[in-house]
N, C-alpha and C positions, 0 to 999 in steps of 0.2 A: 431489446438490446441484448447482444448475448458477448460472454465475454471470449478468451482465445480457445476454451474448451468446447465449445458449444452450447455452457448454459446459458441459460435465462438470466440476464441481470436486470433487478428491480429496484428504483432509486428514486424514485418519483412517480406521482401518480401520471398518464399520458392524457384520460380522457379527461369532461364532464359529461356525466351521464345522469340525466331523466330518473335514475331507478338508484334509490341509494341505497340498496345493498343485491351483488349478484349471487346468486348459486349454480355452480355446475358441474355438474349432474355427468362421467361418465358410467357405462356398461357395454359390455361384450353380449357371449352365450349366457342363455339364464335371464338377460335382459329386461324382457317386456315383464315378466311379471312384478320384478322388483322396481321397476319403473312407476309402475299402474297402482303397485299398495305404497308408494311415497308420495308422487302427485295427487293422488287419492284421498291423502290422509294433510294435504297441508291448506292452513285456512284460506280462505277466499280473503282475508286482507293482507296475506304476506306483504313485508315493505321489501318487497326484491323480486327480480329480471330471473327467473329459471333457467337457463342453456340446457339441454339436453342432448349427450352423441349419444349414440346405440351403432353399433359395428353393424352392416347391413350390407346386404348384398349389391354392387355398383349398379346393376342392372337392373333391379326391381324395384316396387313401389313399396313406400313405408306406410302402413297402415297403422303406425305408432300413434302419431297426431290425431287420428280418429277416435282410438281407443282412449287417449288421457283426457281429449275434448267430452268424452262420455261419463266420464268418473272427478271432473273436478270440476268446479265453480271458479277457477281463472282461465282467463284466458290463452288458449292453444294455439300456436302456427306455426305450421313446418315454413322454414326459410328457404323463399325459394328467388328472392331478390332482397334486395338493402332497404333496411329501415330503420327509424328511431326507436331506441331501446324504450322501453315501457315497463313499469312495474305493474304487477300484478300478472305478467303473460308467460307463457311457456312457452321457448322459443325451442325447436324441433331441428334437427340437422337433416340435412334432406341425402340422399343415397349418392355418395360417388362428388361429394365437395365441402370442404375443410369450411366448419362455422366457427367465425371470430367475430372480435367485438371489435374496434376504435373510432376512435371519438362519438363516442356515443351512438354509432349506429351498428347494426348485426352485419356481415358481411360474409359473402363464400368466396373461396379459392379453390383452383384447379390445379395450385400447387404437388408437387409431387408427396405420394404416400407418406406416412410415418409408420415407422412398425408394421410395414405391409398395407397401411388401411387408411381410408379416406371414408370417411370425414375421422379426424383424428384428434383422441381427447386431447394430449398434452398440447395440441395444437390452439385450440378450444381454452383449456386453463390457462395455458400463458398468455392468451393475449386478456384474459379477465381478472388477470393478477397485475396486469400492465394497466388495467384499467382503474381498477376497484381498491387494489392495495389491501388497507385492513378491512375494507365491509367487501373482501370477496368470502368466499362458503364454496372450498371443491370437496367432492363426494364421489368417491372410486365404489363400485358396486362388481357384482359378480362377472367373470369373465377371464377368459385365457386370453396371455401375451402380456407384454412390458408397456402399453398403451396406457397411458396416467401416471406414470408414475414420475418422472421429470417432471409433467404438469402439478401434481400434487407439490412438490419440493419448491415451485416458484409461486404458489399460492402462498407456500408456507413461507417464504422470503419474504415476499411482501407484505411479512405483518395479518395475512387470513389465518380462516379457521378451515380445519382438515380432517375428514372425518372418512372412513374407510370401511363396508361392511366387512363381519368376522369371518373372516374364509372359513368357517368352521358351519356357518349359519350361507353362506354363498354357494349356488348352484354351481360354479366355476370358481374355485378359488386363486386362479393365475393374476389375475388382477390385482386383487386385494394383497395377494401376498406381497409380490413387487411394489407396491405403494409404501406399506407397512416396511418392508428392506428400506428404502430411503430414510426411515427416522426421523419422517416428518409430518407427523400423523400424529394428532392431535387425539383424537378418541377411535376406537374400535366398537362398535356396536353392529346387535342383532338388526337385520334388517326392519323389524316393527320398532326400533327403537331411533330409526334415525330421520324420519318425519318432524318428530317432535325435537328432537335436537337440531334440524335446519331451523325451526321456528325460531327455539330461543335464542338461536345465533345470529338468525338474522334483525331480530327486534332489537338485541345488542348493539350489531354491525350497525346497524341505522342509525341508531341514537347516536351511535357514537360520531358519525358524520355529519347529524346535523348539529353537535354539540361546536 
């Protein structure tokens, strides 16, 4: 729902969903590596749905999915059709189509660009702020252009948590810095530091749904 500006308005949770607590994961340039030491470093019993965009070129193949399927103990897949959300998986945006979430299942659009780019974060967080509410977890990482940073703001509307690496610590800090302009950025950390802070947020986020 958005209102007469073109934000995001979040008032209710939309979905149920399988996985009770989501994280999502945008980056630009700089990307894959801060990608590979997050998913890398997060436990094999996460109580939450990973989303992941990565800004990628429309025309080629992502070899993303391959590389975090090698370095972590949950499981990986680029989304290349509709499925049931699942906890414990890393869902993967696949090149050249918008990954969103509703009712409870992963979904792609051919919708037009945001910020130049398809698959597009804000695109991505709002519908998992539409879903999740308070056990969503968005996470803006390195990269040039204004892509997350809307989406981070209706994370943060809906009662999530917001976490944004320090463009000081960021291979691209365009990203992070527009996120952090919104004022709705819950913590700023070094990128080795924000592994472990998806953890304890999401162990939170969870309880707190199934409380």
């Amino acid at each position: 729902m958005y209102d007469d500006a073109g934000i995001v308005v979040i008032d209710r949770p939309t979905d149920k969903c399988a996985a009770p607590c989501a994280v999502a994961i945008g980056a630009s340039a700089g990307g894959v590596h801060a990608l590979r030491t997050i998913i890398t470093a997060l436990p094999a019993d996460l109580p939450a749905a990973v989303f992941i965009v990565l800004h990628l070129d429309p025309h080629g193949r992502s070899l993303l999915p391959m590389l975090l399927a090698a370095s972590t103990r949950l499981r990986v897949r680029d989304v290349r059709d509709e499925g049931i959300v699942e906890s414990g998986t890393v869902y993967v945006a696949v090149p050249d189509r918008h990954l969103l979430v509703c009712d409870g299942r992963v979904q792609l659009a051919v919708s037009a660009p945001v910020h130049y780019v398809r698959p597009s974060v804000d695109r991505l967080f709002e519908s998992i702020a539409m879903s999740w509410l308070a056990a969503a977890i968005g996470v803006i990482l390195t990269g040039n252009g204004l892509d997350g940073a809307s989406g981070i703001a209706a994370i943060k509307q809906g009662g999530g948590y917001t976490i944004v690496q320090d463009p000081s610590d960021a291979e691209y800090s365009g990203m992070p810095k527009a996120a952090i302009a919104t004022g709705a950025v819950d913590t700023v950390l070094p990128l080795a530091a924000i592994a472990p802070a998806i953890a304890r947020a999401a162990a939170i986020a969870a309880a707190g749904r199934a409380a």
